[in-house]
C-alpha positions in Angstrom: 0.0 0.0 0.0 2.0 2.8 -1.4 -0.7 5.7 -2.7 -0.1 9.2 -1.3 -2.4 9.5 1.6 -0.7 6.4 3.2 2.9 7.9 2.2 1.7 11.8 3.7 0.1 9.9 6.8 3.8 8.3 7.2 5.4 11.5 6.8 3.3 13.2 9.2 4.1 10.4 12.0 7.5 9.5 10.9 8.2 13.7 11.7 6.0 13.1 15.3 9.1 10.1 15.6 11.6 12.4 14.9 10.9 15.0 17.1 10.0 12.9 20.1 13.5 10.9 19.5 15.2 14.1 20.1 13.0 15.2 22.8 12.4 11.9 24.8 13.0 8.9 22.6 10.5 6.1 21.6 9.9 7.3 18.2 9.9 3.5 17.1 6.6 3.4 19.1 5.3 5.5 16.6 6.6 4.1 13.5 6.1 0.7 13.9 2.3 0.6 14.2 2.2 2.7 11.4 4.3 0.8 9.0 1.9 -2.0 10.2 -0.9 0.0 9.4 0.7 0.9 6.0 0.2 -3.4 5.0 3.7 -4.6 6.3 3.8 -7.4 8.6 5.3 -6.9 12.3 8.9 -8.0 11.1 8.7 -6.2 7.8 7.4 -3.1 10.3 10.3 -3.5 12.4 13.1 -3.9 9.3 11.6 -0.8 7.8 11.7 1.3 10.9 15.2 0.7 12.0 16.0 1.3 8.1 14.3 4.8 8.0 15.6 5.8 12.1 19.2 4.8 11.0 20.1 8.6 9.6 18.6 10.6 12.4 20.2 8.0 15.0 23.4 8.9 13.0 23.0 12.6 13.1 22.0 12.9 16.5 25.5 10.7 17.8 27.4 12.9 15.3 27.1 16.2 17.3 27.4 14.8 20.6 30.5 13.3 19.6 32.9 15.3 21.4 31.4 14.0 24.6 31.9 10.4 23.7 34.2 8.1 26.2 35.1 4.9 27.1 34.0 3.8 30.2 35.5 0.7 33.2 38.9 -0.1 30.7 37.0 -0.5 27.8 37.9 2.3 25.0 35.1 3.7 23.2 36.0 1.8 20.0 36.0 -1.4 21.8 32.2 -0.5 22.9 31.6 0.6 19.3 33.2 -3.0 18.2 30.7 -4.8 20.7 27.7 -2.9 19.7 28.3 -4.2 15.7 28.4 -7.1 16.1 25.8 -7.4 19.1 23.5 -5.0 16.1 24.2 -7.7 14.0 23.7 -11.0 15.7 20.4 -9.4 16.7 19.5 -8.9 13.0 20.3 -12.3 11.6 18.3 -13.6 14.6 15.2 -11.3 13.2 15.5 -12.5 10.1 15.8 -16.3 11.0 12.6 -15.3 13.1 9.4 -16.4 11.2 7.0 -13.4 10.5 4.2 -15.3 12.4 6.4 -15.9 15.2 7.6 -12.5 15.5 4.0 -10.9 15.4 2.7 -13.2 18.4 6.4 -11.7 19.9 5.9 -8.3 19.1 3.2 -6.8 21.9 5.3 -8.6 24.9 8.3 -6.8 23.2 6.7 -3.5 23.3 5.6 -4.0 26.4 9.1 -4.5 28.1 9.8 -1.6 26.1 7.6 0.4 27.5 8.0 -0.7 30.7 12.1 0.2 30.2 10.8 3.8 29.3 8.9 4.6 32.3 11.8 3.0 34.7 14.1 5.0 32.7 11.5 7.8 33.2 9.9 8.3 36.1 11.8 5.3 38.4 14.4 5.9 41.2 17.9 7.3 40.6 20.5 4.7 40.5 22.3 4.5 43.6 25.4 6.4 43.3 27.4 3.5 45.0 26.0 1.0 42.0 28.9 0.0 39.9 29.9 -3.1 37.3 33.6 -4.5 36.4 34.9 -4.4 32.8 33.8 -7.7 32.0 30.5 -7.0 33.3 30.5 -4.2 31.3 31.3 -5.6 27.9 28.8 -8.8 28.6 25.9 -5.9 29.1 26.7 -4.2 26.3 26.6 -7.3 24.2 23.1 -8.6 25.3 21.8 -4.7 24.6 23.6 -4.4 20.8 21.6 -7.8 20.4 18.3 -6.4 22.0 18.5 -3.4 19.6 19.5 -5.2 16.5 16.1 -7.4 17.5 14.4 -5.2 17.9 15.7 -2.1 20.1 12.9 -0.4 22.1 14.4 1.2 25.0 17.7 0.2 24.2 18.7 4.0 25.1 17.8 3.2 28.6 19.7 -0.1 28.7 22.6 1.8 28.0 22.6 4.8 29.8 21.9 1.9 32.9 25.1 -0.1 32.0 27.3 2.8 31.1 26.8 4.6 34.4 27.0 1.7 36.1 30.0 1.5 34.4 31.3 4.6 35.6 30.7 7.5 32.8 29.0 10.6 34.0 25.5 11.1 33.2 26.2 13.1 30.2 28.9 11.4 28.8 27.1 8.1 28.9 24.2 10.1 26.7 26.3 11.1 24.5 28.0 7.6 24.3 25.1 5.6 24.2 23.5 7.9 21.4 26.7 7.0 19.0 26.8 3.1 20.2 22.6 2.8 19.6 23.7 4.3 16.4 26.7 2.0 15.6 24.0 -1.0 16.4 21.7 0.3 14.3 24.6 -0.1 11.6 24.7 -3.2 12.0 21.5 -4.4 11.5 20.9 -1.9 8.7 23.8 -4.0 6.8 22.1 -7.2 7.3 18.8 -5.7 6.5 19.5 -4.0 3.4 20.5 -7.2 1.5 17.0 -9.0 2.4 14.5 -9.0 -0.5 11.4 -7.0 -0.6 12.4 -4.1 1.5 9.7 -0.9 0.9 12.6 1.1 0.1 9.4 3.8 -0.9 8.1 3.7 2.9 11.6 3.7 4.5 12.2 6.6 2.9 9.6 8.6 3.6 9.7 7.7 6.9 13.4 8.7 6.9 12.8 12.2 5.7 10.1 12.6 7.8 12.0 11.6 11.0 15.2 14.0 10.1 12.8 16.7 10.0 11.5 16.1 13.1 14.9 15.5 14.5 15.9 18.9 13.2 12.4 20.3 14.7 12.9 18.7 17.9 16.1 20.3 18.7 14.9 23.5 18.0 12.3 22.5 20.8 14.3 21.1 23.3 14.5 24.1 25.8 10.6 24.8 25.3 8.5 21.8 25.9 8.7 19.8 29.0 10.3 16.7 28.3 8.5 14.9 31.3 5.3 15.7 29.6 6.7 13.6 26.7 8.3 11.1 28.2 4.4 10.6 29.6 3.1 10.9 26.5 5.1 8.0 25.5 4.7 5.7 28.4 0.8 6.1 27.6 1.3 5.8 23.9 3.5 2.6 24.9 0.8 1.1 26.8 -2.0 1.8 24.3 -0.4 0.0 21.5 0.8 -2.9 24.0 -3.0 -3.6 24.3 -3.4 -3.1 20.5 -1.5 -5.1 19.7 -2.4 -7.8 22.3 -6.2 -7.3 20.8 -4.4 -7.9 17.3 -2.6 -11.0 18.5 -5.4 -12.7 19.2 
């Protein structure tokens, strides 16, 4: 289903993704029901979304590259080394996944997701004491690249978890775990974009849409409240858990 009120209704929610990626994150809860909606399956849905999030995921860990870092003896290239190939063990699992399969998978998956997104939300602080050795580390960061190459809601929460757990500051662990989500998202995209029948017309409106909204969302950071959003999220979380639970059945 490719006419132009489906592709415009993409756009329009692909641009909502955007902005509410750089405002809060969870723009995948967006885009997924809506590339369902468009006639793709649940793991079609999925493929296409991480396709057409890849280039804002990539411009947002470009500019808050300075602030990148290593954190408990691992250098930052190692974690980028562990994210690909987590992003793509996750992906070939996907794609050995049977479509039916995945779609009876996919409401328990957004459901943890959105669960992760209102701990990462509106839980308690970590304890400032909390802390995880090197190996630790690297094992975490493994199991999340192969979360978010599955399928990667609230992977951003994961990491920022594990990476000041790890030791980074708050802020360099955004910034870190903006690039390594990104670096993940590589990965899969390379194993995706060799599979047959990808809606290369979808994933790129959706694209455009969502650097747009990326580019709006920035401009928007310092005026809305972000709890407001992140709310926003939790509840759109929970109503297309039960969606897609009514769906399942």
């Amino acid at each position: 289903m490719s006419d132009p009120l489906i592709l415009g209704l993409l756009f329009a929610v692909a641009v909502w993704a955007g902005t509410q990626n750089a405002l809060a994150g969870g723009g995948s809860f967006v885009t997924l029901p809506a590339l369902m909606f468009s006639g793709l399956d649940a793991r079609a849905a999925n493929i296409a979304s991480t396709l057409a999030l890849f280039p804002g995921q990539t411009t947002t860990g470009w500019f808050g590259r300075s602030l990148v870092s290593g954190a408990e003896g691992l250098s930052f290239r190692a974690l980028v080394l562990i994210s690909l190939v987590g992003g793509a063990v996750g992906a070939v699992i996907l794609l050995t996944t049977p479509s039916n399969v995945f779609a009876h998978m996919v409401p328990w998956l957004v459901l943890f997701a959105t669960g992760l997104f209102a701990w990462g939300s509106f839980g308690p602080a970590r304890p400032s004491g909390a802390h995880i050795g090197r190996r630790s580390a690297m094992v975490a960061q493994f199991l999340i690249a192969i979360y978010g190459g599955y399928f990667g809601g609230g992977i951003g929460f994961l990491m920022l978890a594990a990476l000041t757990a790890a030791g980074l500051a708050v802020r360099n662990a955004g910034a870190t775990k903006n690039v390594l989500a990104a670096a993940m998202n590589a990965a899969a995209v390379v194993v995706f974009v060799f599979t047959p029948h990808i809606p290369w017309l979808r994933v790129a409106v959706v694209a455009a849409g969502a650097i747009l909204g990326g580019w709006l969302g920035a401009l928007a950071l310092r005026r809305v409240n972000e709890k407001l959003i992140r709310g926003f999220v939790v509840v759109l979380g929970i109503a297309l858990t039960i969606g897609l639970f009514i769906r399942a059945r």
